[in-house]
N, C-alpha and C positions, 0 to 999 in steps of 0.2 A: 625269238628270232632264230632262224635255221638257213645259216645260207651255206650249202651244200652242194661239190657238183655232183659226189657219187652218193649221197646217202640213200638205202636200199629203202629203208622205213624209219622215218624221224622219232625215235619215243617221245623226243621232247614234245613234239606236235600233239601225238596221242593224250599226253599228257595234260597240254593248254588245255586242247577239245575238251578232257575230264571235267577240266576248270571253269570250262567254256570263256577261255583268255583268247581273244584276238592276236592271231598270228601270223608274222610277214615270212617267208620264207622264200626259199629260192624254186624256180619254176626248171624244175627238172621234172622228169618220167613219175617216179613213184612221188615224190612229198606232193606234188599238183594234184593227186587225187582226197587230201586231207582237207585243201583248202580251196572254197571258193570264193576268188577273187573279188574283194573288195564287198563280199558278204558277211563272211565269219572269219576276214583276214586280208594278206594282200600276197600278191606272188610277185616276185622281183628277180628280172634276169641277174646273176652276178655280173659284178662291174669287172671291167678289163684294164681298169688303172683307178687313181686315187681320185681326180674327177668324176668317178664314173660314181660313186658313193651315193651322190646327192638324191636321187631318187630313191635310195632306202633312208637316208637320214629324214626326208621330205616326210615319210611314210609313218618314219618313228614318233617325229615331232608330233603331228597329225592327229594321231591315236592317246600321245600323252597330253596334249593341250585340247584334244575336242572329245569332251566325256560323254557329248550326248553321241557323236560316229563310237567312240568305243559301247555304251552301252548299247547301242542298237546293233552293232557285230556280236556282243555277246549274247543278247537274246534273240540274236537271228539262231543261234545252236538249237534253240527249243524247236525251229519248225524245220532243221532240215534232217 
């Protein structure tokens, strides 16, 4: 997870990718070109207050409770 407003280039992201680990991060300029949404990951505007959380907590749970959506984000890396 990378939620970022200025980050130029995520290493962590680079990194998942190596791992081929599904990764949510924030939908800024540069980290949006690492991940494509809801393929090999998810992108999430940052929240503007403590309510506003819920659609990355939504995302996290998501991915740790549904192993077949995580397995097939990880092996969507092999075809793109």
């Amino acid at each position: 997870i990378l939620l970022s407003k200025n980050e130029a280039w995520g290493l962590v992201v680079t990194e998942a990718k190596a791992l081929k680990i599904p990764s949510i991060i924030s939908n800024n300029s540069a980290l949006k070109e690492q991940i494509q949404d809801g393929i090999n990951g998810y992108l999430v505007d940052l929240p503007n207050s403590l309510e506003d959380y819920d659609d990355i907590t939504d995302k996290i749970e998501l991915l740790i409770n549904d192993k077949e959506l995580y397995n097939t984000m990880k092996n969507n890396y092999d075809i793109l």
